[in-house]
Structures are given as C-alpha cells and as structure tokens.
KOLVEX-234474 format. One record per residue (C-alpha): residue number from 1; chain; x, y, z. Coordinates in steps of 0.001 Angstrom, whole numbers, plus 500000, padded with zeros to 6 digits. Layout:
REM KOLVEX-234474
{pt NUM, "A", {X, Y, Z}} ...
REM end
This chain:
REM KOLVEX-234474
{pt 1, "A", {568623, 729549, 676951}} {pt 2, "A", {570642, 726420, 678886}} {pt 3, "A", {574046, 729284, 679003}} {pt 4, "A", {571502, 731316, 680762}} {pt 5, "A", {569721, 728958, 682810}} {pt 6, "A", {573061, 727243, 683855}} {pt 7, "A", {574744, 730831, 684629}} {pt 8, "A", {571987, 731653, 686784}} {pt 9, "A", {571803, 728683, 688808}} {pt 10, "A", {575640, 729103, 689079}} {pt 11, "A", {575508, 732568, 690900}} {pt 12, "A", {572444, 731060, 693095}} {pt 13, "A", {574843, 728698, 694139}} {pt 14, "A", {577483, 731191, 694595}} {pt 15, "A", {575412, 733353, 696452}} {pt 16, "A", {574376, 730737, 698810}} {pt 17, "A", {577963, 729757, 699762}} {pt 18, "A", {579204, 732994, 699860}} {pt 19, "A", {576858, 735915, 700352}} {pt 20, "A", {578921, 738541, 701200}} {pt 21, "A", {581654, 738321, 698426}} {pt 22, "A", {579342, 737799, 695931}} {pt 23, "A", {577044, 740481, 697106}} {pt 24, "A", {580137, 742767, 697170}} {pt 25, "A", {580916, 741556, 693912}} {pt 26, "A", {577679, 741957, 692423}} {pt 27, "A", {577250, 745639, 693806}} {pt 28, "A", {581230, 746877, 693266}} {pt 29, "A", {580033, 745895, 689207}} {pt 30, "A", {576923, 747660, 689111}} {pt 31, "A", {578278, 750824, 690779}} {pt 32, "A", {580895, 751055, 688350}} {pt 33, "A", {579199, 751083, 685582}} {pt 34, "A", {576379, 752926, 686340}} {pt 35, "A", {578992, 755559, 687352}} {pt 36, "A", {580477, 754966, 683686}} {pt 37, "A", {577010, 755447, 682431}} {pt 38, "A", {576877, 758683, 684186}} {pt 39, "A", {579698, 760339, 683279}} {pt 40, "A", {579769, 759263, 679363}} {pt 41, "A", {576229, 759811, 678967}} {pt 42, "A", {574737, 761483, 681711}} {pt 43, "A", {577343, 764201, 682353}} {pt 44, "A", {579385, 763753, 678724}} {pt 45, "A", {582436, 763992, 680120}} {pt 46, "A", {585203, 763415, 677719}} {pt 47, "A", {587456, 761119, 679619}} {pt 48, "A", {586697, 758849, 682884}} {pt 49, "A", {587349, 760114, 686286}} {pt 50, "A", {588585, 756740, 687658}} {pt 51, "A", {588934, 757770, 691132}} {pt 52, "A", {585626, 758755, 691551}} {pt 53, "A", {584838, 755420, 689557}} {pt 54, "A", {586586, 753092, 691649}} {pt 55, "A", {585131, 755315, 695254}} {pt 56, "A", {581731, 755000, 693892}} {pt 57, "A", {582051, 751351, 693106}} {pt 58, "A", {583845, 750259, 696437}} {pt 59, "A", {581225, 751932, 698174}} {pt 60, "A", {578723, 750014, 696096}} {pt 61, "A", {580452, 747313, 696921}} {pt 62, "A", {581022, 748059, 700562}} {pt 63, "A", {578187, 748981, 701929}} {pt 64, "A", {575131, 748306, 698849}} {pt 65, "A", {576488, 744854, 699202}} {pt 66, "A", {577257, 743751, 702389}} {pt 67, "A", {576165, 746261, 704689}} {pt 68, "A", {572708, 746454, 703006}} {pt 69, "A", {572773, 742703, 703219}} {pt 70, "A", {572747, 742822, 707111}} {pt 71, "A", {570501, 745568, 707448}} {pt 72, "A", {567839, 744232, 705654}} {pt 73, "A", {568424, 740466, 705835}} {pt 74, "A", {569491, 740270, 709720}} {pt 75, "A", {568658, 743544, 711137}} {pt 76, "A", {564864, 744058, 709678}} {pt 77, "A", {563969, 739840, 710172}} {pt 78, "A", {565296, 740600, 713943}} {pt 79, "A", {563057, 743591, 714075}} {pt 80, "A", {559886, 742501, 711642}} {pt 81, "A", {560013, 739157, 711491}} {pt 82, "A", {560031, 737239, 708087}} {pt 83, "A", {556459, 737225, 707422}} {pt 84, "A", {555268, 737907, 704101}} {pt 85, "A", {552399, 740500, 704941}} {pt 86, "A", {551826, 743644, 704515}} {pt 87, "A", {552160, 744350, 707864}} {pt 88, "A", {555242, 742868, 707988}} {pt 89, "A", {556226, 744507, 704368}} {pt 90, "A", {555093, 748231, 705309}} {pt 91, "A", {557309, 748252, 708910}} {pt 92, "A", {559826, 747480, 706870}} {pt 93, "A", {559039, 749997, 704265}} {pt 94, "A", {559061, 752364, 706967}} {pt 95, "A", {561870, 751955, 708514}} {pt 96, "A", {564077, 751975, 705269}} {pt 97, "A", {562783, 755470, 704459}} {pt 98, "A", {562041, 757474, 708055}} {pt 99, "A", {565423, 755361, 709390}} {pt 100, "A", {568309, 753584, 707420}} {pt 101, "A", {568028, 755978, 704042}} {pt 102, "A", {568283, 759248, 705977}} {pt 103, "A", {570245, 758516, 709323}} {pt 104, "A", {572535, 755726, 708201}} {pt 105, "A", {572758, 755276, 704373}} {pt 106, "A", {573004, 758675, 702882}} {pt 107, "A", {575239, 759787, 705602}} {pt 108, "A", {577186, 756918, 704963}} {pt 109, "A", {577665, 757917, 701669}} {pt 110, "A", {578181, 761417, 701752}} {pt 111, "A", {580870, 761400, 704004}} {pt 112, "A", {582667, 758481, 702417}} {pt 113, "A", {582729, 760760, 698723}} {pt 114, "A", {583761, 763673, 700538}} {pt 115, "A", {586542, 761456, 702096}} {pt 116, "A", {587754, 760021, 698737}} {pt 117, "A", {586956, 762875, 696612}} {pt 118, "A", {587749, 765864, 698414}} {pt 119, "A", {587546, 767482, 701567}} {pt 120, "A", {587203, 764806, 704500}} {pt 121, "A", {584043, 762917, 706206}} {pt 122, "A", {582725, 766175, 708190}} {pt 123, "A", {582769, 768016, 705138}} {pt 124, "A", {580643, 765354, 703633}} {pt 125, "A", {578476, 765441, 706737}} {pt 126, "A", {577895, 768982, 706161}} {pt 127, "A", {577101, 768797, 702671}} {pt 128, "A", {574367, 766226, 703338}} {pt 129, "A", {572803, 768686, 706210}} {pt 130, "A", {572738, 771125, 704031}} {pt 131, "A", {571223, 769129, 700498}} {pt 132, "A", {568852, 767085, 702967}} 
REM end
C-alpha cells in the first residue's frame, strides 16, 4: 500500500512539474498497449505490426497527451470558465462532441494513420468523410 501511495504521489509531482512530457508519456504507454491488446486479442494477429504500434502510440502520445491537454485544460477554461456546474460541465460536454471529436480530433487522426500507414493525409481525410 506505501509502494502505491508513494508511486502515486510521485507522478502527481511529476505531473505538476512537467505536464506535457508526462502527459505524452502517460498517453504514448497507453496507446501502445491498447494497440497490443488489439491486435493479439482483438484481431489475433500472429505477430505485431510495430509500425502501426509505434504510429498509434506517438499519436497517443502526440496529440491524446498534449494536444488534448490544451484543448481541454486552456482552450475550454478560456471558453467555459472553471466552474464546477453543470452548466459549466454540459458546454463543455458539448463542445467536445458537436466540435473537437468531429472537426479536429478524428480528422486529426485519420489523416495522421493514413500518413504513417499508407496512402498520405488526404487519403485519410477522405476515408473519414466517407466512415463519418
């Protein structure tokens, strides 16, 4: 329970000090292995693809991490305020799903696969027009 307690209040620290890196950190870890989870269990793929690992966690990383970090911790407390209401709560609700989800995060992502994993950025653009 202390290793615990002591590990925690370690990456609060860290976090504190250094937002971004340890936000990018934090993110790049969890999108690589949820993409490991996903392709061993998920998909059952017999071997690792490690380029689409490594895209999937750098954009984890990237943009889950530190871009999301702006967004919601500068961007929405410029816009909303910090208030703890549900006023406050559901504009920013709102805006994550009729706003930064469709027109800036998965468009984000799309293109940045397509540019790692195949075909280019407007190719990824397309893709998401068409699955959206």
């Amino acid at each position: 329970r202390r290793v615990m307690a002591v590990t925690v209040e370690a990456y609060a620290v860290a976090s504190r000090a250094l937002p971004l890196s340890v936000a990018f950190g934090t993110c790049w870890v969890k999108g690589c292995v949820s993409d490991l989870v996903t392709q061993k269990v998920v998909e059952r793929k017999p071997a690792v693809d490690w380029k689409r690992n490594m895209a999937f966690a750098t954009f984890s990383g990237a943009y889950l991490g530190c871009g999301q970090h702006y967004i919601y911790n500068v961007l929405f407390t410029r816009w909303f305020g910090c208030g703890l209401d549900w006023g406050t709560a559901a504009r920013k609700v709102a805006a994550d799903a009729f706003w930064h989800v469709p027109c800036v995060y998965l468009p984000l992502y799309y293109a940045f696969q397509d540019t790692v994993l195949s075909g280019g950025p407007i190719c990824g653009l397309r893709r998401y027009s068409q699955e959206f």
